[in-house]
C-alpha positions as CSV (number, residue, x, y, z in Angstrom):
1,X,0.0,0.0,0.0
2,X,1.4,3.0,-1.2
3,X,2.4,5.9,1.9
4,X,0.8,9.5,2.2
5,X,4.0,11.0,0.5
6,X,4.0,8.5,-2.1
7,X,0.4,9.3,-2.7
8,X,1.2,13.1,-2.6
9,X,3.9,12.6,-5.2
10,X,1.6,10.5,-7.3
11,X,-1.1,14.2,-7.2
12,X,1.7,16.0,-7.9
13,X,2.7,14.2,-10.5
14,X,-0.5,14.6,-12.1
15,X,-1.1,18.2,-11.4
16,X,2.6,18.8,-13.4
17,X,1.3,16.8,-16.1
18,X,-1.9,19.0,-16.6
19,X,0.3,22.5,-16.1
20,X,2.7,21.1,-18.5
21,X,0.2,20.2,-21.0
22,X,-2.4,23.2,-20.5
23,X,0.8,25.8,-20.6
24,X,2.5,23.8,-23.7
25,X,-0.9,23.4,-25.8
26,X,-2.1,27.4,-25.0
27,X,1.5,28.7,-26.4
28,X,0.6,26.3,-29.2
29,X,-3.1,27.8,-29.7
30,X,-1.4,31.5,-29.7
31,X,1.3,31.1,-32.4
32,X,-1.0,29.5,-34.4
33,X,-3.4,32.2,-34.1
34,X,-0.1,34.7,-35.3
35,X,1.3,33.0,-37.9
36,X,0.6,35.0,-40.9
37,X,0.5,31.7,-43.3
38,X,-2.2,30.2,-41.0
39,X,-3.8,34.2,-41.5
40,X,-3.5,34.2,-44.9
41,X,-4.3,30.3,-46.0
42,X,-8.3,31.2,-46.4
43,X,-11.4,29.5,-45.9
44,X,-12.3,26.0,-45.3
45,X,-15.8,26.6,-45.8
46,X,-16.1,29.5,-47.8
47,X,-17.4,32.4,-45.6
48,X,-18.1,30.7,-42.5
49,X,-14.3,28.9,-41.4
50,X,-11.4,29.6,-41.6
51,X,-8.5,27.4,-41.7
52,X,-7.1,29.3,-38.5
53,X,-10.4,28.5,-36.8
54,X,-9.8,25.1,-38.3
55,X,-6.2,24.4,-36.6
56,X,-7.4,26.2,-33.6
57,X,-9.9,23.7,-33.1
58,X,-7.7,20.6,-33.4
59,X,-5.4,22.8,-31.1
60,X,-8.4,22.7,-28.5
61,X,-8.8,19.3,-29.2
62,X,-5.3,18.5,-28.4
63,X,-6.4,20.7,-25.0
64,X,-9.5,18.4,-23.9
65,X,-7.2,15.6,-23.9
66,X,-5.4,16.4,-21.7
67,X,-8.0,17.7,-19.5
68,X,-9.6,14.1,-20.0
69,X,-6.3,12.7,-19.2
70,X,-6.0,14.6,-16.1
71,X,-9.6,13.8,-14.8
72,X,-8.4,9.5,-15.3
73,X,-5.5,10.2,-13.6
74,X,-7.6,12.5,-10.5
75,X,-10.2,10.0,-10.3
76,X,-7.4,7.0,-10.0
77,X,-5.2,8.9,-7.2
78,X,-8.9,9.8,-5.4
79,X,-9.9,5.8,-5.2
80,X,-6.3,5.4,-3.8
81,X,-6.0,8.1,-1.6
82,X,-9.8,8.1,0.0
83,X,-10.7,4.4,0.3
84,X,-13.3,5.1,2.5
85,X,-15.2,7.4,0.0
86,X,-15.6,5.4,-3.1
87,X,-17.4,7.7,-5.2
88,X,-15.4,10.8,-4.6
89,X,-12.7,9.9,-7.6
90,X,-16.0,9.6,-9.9
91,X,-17.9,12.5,-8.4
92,X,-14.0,14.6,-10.3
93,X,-13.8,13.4,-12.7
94,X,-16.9,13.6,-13.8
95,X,-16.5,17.2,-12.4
96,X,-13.4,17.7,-14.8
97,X,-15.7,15.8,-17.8
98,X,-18.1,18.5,-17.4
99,X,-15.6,21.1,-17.4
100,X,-14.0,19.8,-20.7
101,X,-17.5,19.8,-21.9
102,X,-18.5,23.0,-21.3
103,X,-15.1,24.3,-22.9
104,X,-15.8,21.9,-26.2
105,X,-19.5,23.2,-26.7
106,X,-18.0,26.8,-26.3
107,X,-14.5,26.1,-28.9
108,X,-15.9,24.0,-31.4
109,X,-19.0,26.1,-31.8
110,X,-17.6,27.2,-35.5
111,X,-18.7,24.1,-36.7
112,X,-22.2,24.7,-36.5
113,X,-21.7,28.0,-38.4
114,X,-20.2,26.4,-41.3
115,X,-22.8,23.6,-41.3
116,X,-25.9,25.3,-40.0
117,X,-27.5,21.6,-40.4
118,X,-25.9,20.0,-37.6
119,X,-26.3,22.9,-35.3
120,X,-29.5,21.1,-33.4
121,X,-27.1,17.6,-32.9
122,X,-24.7,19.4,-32.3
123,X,-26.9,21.2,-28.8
124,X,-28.5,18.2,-27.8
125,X,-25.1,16.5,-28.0
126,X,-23.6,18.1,-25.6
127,X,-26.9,19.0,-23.6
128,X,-27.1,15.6,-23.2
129,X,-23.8,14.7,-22.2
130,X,-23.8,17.6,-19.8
131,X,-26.9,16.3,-18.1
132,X,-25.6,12.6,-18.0
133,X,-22.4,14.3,-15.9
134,X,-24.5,16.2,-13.5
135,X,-26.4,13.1,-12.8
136,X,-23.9,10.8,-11.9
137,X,-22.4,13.7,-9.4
138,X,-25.9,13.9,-8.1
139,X,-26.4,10.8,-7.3
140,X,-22.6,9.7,-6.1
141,X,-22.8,13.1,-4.0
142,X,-26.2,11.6,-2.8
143,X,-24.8,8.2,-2.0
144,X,-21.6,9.7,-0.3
145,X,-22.4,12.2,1.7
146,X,-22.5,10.5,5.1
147,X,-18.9,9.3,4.5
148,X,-17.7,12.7,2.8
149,X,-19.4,14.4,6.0
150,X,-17.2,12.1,8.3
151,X,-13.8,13.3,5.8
152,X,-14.5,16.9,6.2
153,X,-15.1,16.8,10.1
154,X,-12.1,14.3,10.5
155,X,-15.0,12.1,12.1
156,X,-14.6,7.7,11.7
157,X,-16.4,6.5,8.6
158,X,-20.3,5.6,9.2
159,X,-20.5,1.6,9.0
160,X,-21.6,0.3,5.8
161,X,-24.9,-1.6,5.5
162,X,-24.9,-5.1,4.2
163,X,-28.1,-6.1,2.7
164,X,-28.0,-8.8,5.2
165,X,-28.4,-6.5,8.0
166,X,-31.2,-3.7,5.8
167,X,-33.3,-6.8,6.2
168,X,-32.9,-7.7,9.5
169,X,-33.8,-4.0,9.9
170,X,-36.8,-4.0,7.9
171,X,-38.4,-6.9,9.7
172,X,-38.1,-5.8,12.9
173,X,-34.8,-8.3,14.5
């Protein structure tokens, strides 16, 4: 079983990752914004997107990896760090999925102006993603709460129920 520093080095391992890849991909995203032959190559729908928008995009792409990425590797160092609270690694990543999302819907909006036909898919994609997120956080923030209660106040875990024991509740013994 790995120790608290180890674990700490394991977070901050991961948090170096993300910097490293946010700062690397945004320096990326700028220069290709200046380069005058990205400027200058046109349209790759006539009117409606440009070939800067274009590489932007796959720049952003390249970005919501590695947000994606990080919220794996968050969610893996959670389940190792807080046993006890089994849906807290879930409950950020799906925090961090929701965030990517959010950032997606906003960056690869240009799509839908140069094909005005996918623009309602395109909504309802992402609406629905969005909602799927929010549910799961619901619900695992529903289920854990007792137990993330217990982590915030420093407080023992509340026992967990077998179903063995929710029926011997239930009939009265």
């Amino acid at each position: 079983m790995p120790t608290t520093r180890a674990k700490t080095g394991q977070f901050a391992r991961v948090a170096t990752n993300l910097a490293i890849g946010v700062v690397g991909l945004v320096i990326v995203r700028l220069i290709v914004q200046g380069l005058p032959m990205f400027q200058e190559a046109g349209w790759i729908v006539s009117g409606k997107l440009k070939v800067t928008a274009g590489a932007v995009i796959v720049v952003d792409a390249l970005l919501l990896s590695v947000l994606v990425r990080f919220a794996i590797e968050l969610r893996a160092y959670l389940v190792a760090r807080f046993v006890d609270v089994p849906g807290l690694g879930a409950m950020a990543a799906s925090l961090a999925f929701l965030i990517a999302t959010a950032i997606a819907f906003t960056d690869f909006k240009p799509v839908t102006l140069a094909w005005p036909s996918t623009k309602q898919l395109y909504l309802w994609s992402f609406f629905t993603l969005a909602a799927a997120l929010l549910v799961q956080i619901v619900f695992l923030l529903y289920r854990d709460r007792d137990r993330i209660a217990a982590l915030v106040l420093g407080q023992p875990m509340p026992a967990t129920a077998t179903p063995k024991d929710s029926m011997a509740a239930s009939a009265g013994g």
